[in-house]
C-alpha positions as CSV (number, residue, x, y, z in Angstrom):
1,X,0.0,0.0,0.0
2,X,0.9,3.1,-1.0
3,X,2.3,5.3,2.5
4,X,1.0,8.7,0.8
5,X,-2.4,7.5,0.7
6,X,-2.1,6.5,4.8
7,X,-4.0,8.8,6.9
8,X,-5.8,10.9,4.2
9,X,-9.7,11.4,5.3
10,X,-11.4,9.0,2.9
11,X,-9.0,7.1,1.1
12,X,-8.7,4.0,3.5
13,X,-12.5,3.6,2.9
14,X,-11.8,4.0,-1.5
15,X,-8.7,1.4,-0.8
16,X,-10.9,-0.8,0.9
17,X,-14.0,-0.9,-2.1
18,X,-10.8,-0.9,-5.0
19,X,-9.7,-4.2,-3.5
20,X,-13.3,-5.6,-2.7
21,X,-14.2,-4.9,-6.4
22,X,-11.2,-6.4,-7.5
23,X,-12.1,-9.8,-6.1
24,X,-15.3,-9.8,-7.2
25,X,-16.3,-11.5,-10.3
26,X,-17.4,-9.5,-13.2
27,X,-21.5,-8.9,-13.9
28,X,-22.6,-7.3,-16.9
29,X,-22.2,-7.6,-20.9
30,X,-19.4,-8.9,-22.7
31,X,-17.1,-8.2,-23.9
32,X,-15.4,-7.2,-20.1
33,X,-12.3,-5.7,-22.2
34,X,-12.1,-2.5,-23.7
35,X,-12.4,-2.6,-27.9
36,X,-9.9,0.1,-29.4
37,X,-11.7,3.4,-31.0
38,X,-9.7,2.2,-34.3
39,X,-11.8,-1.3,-34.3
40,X,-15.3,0.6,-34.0
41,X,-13.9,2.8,-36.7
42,X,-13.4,-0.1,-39.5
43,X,-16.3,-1.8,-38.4
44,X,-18.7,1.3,-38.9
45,X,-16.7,1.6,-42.6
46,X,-17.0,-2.0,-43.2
47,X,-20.9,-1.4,-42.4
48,X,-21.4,1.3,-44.2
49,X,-20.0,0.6,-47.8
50,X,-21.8,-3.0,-47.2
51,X,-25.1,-0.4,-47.0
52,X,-24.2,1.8,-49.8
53,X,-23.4,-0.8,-51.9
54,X,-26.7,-2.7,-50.8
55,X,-28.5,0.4,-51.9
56,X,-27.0,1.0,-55.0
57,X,-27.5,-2.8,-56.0
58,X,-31.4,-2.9,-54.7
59,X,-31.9,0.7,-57.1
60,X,-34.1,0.4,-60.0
61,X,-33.3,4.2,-60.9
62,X,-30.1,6.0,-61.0
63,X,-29.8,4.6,-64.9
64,X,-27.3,7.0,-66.2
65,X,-25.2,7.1,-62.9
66,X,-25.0,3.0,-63.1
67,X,-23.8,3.4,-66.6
68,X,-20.8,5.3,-65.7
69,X,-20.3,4.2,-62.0
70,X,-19.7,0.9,-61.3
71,X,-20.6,1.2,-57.4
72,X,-19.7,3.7,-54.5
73,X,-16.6,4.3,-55.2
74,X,-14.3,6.6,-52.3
75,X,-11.5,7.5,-54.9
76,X,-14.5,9.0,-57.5
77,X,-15.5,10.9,-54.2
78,X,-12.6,12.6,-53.2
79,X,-11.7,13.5,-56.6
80,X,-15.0,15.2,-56.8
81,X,-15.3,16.9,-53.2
82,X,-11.6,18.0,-54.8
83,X,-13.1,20.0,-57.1
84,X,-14.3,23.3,-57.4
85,X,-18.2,23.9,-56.9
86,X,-18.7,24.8,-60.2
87,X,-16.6,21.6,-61.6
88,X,-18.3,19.5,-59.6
89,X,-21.8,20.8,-60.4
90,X,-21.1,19.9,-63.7
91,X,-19.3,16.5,-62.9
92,X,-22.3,15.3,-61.3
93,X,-24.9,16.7,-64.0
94,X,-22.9,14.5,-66.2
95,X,-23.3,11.3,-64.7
96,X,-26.7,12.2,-63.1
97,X,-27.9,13.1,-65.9
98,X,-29.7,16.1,-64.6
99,X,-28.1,19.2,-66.5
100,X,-29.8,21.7,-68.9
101,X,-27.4,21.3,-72.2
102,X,-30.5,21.8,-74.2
103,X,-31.0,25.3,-72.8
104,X,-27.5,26.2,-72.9
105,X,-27.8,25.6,-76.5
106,X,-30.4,27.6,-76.9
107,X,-29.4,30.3,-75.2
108,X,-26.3,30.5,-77.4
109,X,-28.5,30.6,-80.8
110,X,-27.0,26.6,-81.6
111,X,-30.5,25.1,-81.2
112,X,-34.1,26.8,-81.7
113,X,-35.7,24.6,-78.7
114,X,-35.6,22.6,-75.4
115,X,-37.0,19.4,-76.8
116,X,-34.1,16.3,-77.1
117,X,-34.0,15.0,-80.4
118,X,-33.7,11.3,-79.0
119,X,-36.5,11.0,-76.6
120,X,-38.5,14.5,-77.3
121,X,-39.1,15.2,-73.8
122,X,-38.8,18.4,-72.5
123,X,-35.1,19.8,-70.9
124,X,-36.4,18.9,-67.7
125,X,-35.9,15.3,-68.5
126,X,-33.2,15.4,-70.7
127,X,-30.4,12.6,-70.2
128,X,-27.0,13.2,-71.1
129,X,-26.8,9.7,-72.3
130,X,-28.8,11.2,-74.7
131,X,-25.8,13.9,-75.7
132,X,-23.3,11.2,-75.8
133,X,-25.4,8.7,-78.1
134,X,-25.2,11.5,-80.5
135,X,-21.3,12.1,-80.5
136,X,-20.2,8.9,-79.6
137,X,-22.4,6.4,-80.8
138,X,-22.3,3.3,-78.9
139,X,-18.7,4.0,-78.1
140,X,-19.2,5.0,-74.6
């Protein structure tokens, strides 16, 4: 025992319940050891891309994206948080899908409507797949 402790107003009494619930056999859940903050970490990841890719798997929409994504992907994230707002705006109009290229040729005088000339819906509803058929063909 330590001789520092001896004689201090209260400590004999917290020496006395430290040894008395050292002897004592555990009572509550298991695991009675602590589990490192690093192994919660990697098991929330591990849980989470299992989710996301889950999600992205049960999806019946996202058609465009799925052509040009093959899943969540961290790399294809950080290189677009990377970018700049306005980059990335039109990154993700890209693969979503959802950006007005009709509109920005009409506003430049190229086209004299909204309408796609694949699916004649409205800019609204535009895909982008729809752009790319055009130039590329079945290329991409």
């Amino acid at each position: 025992m330590d001789t520092g402790h001896c004689g201090v107003p209260g400590n004999e009494t917290v020496d006395g319940l430290a040894k008395k619930a050292a002897s004592t056999a555990f009572i509550g859940p298991e695991p009675v050891f602590g589990v490192p903050m690093c192994s919660m970490r990697a098991a929330a990841r591990a849980w989470a891309h299992s989710e996301q890719q889950r999600l992205w798997t049960e999806n019946t929409t996202c058609r465009q994206a799925k052509m040009f994504l093959k899943g969540p992907d961290l790399a294809v994230t950080r290189y677009a948080l990377s970018l700049r707002w306005r980059d990335m705006h039109c990154l993700v109009g890209i693969i979503t899908g959802h950006v007005a290229l009709n509109r920005h040729l009409k506003l430049i005088g190229v086209k004299d409507n909204v309408i796609c000339p694949q699916c004649s819906e409205e800019e609204g509803t535009f895909w982008v797949s729809a752009w790319l058929l055009l130039l590329y063909g079945n290329a991409y």
